[in-house]
Each structure stands twice: as structure tokens, then as C-alpha cells.
PLY file of the C-alpha trace (Angstrom):
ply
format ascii 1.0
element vertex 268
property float x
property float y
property float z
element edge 267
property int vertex1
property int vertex2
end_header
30.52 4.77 9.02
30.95 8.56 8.17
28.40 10.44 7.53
27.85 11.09 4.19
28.94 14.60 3.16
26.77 17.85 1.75
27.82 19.04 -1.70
28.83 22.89 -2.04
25.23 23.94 -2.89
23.59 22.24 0.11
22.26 19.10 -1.38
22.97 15.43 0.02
25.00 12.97 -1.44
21.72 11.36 -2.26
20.53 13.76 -4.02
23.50 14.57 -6.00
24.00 10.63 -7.01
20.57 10.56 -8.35
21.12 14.58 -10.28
24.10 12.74 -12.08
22.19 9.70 -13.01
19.34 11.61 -14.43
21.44 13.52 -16.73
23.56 10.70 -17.85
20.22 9.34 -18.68
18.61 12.22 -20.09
22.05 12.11 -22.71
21.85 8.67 -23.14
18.20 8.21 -24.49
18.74 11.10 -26.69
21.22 9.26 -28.32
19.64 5.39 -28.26
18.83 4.16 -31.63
20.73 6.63 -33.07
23.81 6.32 -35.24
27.07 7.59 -33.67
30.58 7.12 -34.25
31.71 3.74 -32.19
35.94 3.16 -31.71
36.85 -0.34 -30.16
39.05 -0.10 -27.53
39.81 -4.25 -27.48
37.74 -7.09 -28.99
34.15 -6.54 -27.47
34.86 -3.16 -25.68
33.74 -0.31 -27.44
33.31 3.53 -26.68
30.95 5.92 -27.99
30.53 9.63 -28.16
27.71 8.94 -25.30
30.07 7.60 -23.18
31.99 10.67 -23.11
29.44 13.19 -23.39
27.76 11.42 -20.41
31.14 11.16 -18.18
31.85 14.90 -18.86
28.55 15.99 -17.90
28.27 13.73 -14.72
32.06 15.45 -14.02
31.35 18.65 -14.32
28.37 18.20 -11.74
30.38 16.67 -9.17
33.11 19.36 -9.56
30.66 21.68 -8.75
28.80 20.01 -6.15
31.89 18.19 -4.61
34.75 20.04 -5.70
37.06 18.55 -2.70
36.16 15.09 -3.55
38.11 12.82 -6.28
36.36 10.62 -9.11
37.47 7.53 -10.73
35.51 7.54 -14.29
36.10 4.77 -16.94
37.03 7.58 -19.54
39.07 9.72 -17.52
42.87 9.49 -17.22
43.17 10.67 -13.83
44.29 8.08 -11.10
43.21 9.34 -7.67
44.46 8.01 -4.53
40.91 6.87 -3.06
42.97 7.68 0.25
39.29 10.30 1.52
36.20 10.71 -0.23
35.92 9.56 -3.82
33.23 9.04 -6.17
33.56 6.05 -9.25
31.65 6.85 -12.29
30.63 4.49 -15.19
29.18 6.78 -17.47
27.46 3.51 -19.56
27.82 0.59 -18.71
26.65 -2.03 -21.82
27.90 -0.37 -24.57
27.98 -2.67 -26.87
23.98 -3.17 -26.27
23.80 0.39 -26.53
25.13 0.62 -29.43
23.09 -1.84 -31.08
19.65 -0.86 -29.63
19.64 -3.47 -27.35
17.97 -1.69 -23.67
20.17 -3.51 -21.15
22.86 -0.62 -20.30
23.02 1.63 -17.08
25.08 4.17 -15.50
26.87 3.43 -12.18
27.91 5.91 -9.62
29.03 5.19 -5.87
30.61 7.33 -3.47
33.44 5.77 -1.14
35.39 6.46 1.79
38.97 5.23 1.53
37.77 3.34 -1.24
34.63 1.47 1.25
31.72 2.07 -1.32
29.28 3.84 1.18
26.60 4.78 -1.49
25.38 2.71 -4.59
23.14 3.34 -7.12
22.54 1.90 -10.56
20.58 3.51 -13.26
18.87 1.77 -15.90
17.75 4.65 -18.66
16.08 2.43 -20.97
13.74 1.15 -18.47
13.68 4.06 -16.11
14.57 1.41 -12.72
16.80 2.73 -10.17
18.81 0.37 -7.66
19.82 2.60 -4.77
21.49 1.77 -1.43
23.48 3.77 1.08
24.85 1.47 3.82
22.87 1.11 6.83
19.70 2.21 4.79
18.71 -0.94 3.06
18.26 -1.68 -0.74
15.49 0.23 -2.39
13.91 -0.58 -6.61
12.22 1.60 -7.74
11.97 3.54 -4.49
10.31 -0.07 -2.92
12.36 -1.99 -0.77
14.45 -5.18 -1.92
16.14 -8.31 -0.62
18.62 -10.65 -2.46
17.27 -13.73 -3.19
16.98 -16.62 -0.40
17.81 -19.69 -3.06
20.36 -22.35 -0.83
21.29 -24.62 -3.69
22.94 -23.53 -7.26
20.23 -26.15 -9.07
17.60 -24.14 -7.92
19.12 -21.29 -9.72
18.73 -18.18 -12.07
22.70 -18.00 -12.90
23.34 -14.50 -14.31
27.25 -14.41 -15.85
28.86 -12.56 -18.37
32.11 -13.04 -20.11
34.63 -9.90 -20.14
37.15 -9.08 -22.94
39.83 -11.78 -22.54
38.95 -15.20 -24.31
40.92 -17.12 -21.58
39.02 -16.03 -18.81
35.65 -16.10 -20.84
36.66 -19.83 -21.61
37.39 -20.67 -18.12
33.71 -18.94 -17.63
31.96 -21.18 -20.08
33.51 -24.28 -18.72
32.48 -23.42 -14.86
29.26 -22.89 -16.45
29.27 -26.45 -17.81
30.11 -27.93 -14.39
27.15 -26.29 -12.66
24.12 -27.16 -15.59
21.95 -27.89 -14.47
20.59 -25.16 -12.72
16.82 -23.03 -13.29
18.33 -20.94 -16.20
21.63 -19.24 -17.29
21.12 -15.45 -18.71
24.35 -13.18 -20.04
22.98 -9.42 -19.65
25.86 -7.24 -21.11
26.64 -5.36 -18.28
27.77 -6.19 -15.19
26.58 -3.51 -13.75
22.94 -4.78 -14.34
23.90 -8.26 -13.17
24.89 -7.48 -9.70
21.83 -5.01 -9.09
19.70 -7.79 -10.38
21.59 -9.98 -7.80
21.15 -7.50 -5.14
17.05 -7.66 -5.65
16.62 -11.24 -6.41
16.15 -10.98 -9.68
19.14 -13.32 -10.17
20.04 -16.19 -7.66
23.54 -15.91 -8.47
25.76 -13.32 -10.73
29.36 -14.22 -11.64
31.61 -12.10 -13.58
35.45 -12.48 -13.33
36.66 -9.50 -15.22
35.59 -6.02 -13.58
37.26 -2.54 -12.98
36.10 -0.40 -9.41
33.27 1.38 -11.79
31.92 -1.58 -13.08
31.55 -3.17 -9.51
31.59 -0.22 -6.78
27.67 0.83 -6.55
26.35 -3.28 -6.33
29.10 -3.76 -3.44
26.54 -1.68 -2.05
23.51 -3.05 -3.39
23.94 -6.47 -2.57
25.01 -5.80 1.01
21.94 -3.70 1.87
20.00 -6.40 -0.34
20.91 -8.85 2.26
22.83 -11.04 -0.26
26.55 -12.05 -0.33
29.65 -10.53 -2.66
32.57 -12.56 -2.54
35.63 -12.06 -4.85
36.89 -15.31 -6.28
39.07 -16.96 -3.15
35.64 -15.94 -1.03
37.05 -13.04 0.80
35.07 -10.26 0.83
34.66 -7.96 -2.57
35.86 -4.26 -2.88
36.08 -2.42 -5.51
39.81 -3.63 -6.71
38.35 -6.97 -7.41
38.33 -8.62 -10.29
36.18 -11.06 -10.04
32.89 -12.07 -8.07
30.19 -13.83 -6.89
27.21 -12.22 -5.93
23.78 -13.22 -5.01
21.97 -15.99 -2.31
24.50 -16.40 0.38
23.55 -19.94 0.25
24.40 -20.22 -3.55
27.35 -17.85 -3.23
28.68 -20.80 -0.55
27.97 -23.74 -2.37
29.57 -21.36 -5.82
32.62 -21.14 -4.08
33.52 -24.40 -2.52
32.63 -25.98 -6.79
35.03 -23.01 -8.08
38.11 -23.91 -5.37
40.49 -25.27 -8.30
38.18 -25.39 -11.23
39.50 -22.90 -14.34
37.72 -20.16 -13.69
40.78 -18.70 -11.19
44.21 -17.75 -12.33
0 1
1 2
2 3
3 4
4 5
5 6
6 7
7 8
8 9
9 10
10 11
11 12
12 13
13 14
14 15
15 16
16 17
17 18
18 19
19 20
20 21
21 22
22 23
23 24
24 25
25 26
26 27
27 28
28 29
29 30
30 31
31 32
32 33
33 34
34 35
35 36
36 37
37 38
38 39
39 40
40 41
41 42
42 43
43 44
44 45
45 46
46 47
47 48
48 49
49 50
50 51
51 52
52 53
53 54
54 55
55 56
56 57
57 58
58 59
59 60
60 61
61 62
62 63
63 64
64 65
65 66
66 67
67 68
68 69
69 70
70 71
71 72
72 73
73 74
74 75
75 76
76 77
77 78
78 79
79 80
80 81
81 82
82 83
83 84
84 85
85 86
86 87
87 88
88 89
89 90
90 91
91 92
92 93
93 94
94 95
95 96
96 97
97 98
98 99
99 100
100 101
101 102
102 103
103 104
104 105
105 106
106 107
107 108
108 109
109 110
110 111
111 112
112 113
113 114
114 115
115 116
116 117
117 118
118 119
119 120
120 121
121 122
122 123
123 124
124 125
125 126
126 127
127 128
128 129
129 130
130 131
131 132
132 133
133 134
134 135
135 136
136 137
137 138
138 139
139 140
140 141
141 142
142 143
143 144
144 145
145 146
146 147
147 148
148 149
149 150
150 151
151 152
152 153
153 154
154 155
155 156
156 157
157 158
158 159
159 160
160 161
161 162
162 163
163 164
164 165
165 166
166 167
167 168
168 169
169 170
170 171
171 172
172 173
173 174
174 175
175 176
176 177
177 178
178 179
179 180
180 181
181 182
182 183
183 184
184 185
185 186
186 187
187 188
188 189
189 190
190 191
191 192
192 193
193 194
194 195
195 196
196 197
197 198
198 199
199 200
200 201
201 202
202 203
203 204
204 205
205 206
206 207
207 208
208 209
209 210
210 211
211 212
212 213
213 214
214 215
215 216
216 217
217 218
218 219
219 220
220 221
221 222
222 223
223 224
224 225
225 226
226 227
227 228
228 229
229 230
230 231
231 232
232 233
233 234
234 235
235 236
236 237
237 238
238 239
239 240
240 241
241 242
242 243
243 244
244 245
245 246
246 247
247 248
248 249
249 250
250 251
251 252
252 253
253 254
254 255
255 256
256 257
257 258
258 259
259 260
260 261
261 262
262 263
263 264
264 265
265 266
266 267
């Protein structure tokens, strides 16, 4: 692993992660519960003002502080190669809860070498939790460690899923979701983001989701590895941040996941 590079001003790439996260959350709490223009960018994805307010600020910090480095950002236009170092920015991640007051959103930011997320951390403003890993460090909540959970069989179970914005792939969801019941409980959080750092730390057994872009996925590649937990994409080779689907969680339940999704609608 490389070691993780100092920004311009001196600071690590620690504390630079956790500068951007404060300020996308300082932007988005201003603005929760507050009304704000809302476009839809496809049935079920929308984009706020916050969204861009928040990926402009978080840019304009890592220009400064990394001003070698190139960033992937849900908002931004610009395609970087991902061939050095390269940070991936969700500026909000749960819009749509956002924007109807509903406290399950976060903002995502990992830093990767030749696209290898090497840094993770999710940031949930509403609540004020932080998931943070850098590889070889361990999972921390909170600043406490964390471990993915230990659960070896899917009816034993908290299933965490969520849908996406195509109705054949949600379908294929709901129907996989069908096959497994029963299992402990089945929860749909709004952001994927959320659901693989509650994978990470156990707070889910199991989190499926099977239509993701790098930002909504690259920080809990992290987080689930340091949590101890598996992160599969869907033929069970191991996730990066190009994936677009995945199963996180229990390696035992990831396992047992995979070998009832070989062939069932879920894949393409």
C-alpha cells in the first residue's frame, strides 16, 4: 500500500477527508427542513441546490489541499483517468430523504490509488456518526472501533437493500427478496451509502444494492474490509469501485447470498 499523501498545507489525508465532511455537513444542516428548489434527474433521482453547493465547497478544498490529485464527484462533468491518486466525492448521498426531512443521508468521500479505495469515510450529518477506515487501520464509529457482523446464515438476518432508479432491476430486487423471507428483518435506508457503512459495523447482516456509481460505493469498499466483513460484486468477485452491484456484510451470509443469487433475476 502507498502511503497516504500530505496535502499542500501540511495536513494528512485524514485530516483533510474529515475537513471536507464537516463542511459538507455544516451546508447540509443549514439547509435540512428547508425549502429549496429540487430538479429530477430520472424517476427517483433528484438534485438539489445542497448537492451542489456541498460538491463545490468540498472541491474547492481539495484543490487547495491536493491540487495534483483528481476527483470524481457525482455533479461534476469531469472524467478523470483514476490512473494515480484520486479522490470520489458524493456530496449527499439520500437526496430524496433529504429533501423530504427524512435524516438518513450522508456524504461519502474516499481517496484511491489507481482507483484501489485506500481511505473511506462516511458522514452522516443528521446524526453526527462518522464511519472511517484507512486500510490497514481497522474500521472506527464514532471514533470506537467496529467489526462487520459474524451472522453465518441469511435467516438469521437484518437484510438491508435498496432499489436504484431502473424498475427492472428494482423488480428483479423485490423478487430475490421474496426468495430469501424469511430472514430477522428487511430495512430499505435511501442511501446506499448508509447501507454499506451499516454493513461494515454490523448494524446490518447483509446489504445488497445492484445499482451504484464509484461515489456511491468507494468509501464502504473500505469500510467493510477494515470491518472484517465481505464485499462481493454480483458474480462474487471482489467489489471496486466500477461495480454495479454488491453484496456486503457477514462473510458467511455474503456466501450463502451468492450461491441463492447464481441464476435468480437479480443479474443481467
Amino acid at each position: 500500500m502507498p502511503e497516504l499523501p500530505v496535502s499542500a498545507s501540511g495536513k494528512t489525508a485524514v485530516a483533510v477527508a474529515r475537513l471536507c465532511a464537516l463542511e459538507a455537513a455544516r451546508i447540509a444542516m443549514d439547509a435540512f427542513g428547508q425549502r429549496q428548489e429540487v430538479r429530477v434527474k430520472g424517476r427517483g433521482n433528484l438534485l438539489t441546490e445542497t448537492d451542489l453547493a456541498t460538491e463545490l465547497a468540498v472541491l474547492e478544498i481539495l484543490r487547495e489541499e491536493y491540487p495534483e490529485h483528481e476527483v470524481l464527484a457525482e455533479e461534476s462533468t469531469e472524467k478523470p483517468r483514476g490512473e494515480g491518486w484520486m479522490w470520489v466525492v458524493d456530496p449527499l448521498d439520500g437526496t430524496h430523504n433529504f429533501s423530504r426531512g427524512i435524516p438518513y443521508f450522508a456524504f461519502n468521500i474516499a481517496l484511491c490509488h489507481r482507483r484501489r479505495p485506500l481511505l473511506g469515510l462516511t458522514y452522516a450529518p443528521a446524526t453526527g456518526e462518522e464511519f472511517f477506515a484507512a486500510e490497514g487501520a481497522g474500521l472506527t464509529v464514532n471514533g470506537q472501533p467496529a467489526q462487520a457482523s459474524a451472522a453465518e446464515r441469511l435467516d438469521d438476518c437484518v437484510l438491508g437493500v435498496d432499489l436504484g432508479y431502473e424498475d427492472a432491476r428494482a423488480a428483479r430486487m423485490l423478487e430475490l427478496v421474496t426468495e430469501v423471507w424469511p430472514v430477522q428483518s428487511v430495512r430499505v435506508m435511501g442511501s446506499a451509502a448508509l447501507g454499506v457503512a451499516y454493513a461494515a459495523c454490523g448494524r446490518y447482516d447483509l446489504f445488497l444494492h445492484h445499482f451504484l456509481y464509484p461515489w456511491d460505493i468507494a468509501a464502504g469498499i473500505v469500510l467493510v474490509r477494515e470491518g472484517g466483513g465481505a464485499i462481493v460484486d454480483r458474480d462474487g468477485g471482489p467489489a471496486s469501485i466500477d461495480s454495479e452491484g454488491v453484496i456486503a456484510g457477514a462473510p458467511g451470509a455474503v456466501e450463502e447470498m451468492l450461491t441463492l443469487a447464481r441464476d435468480r433475476p437479480w443479474r443481467e
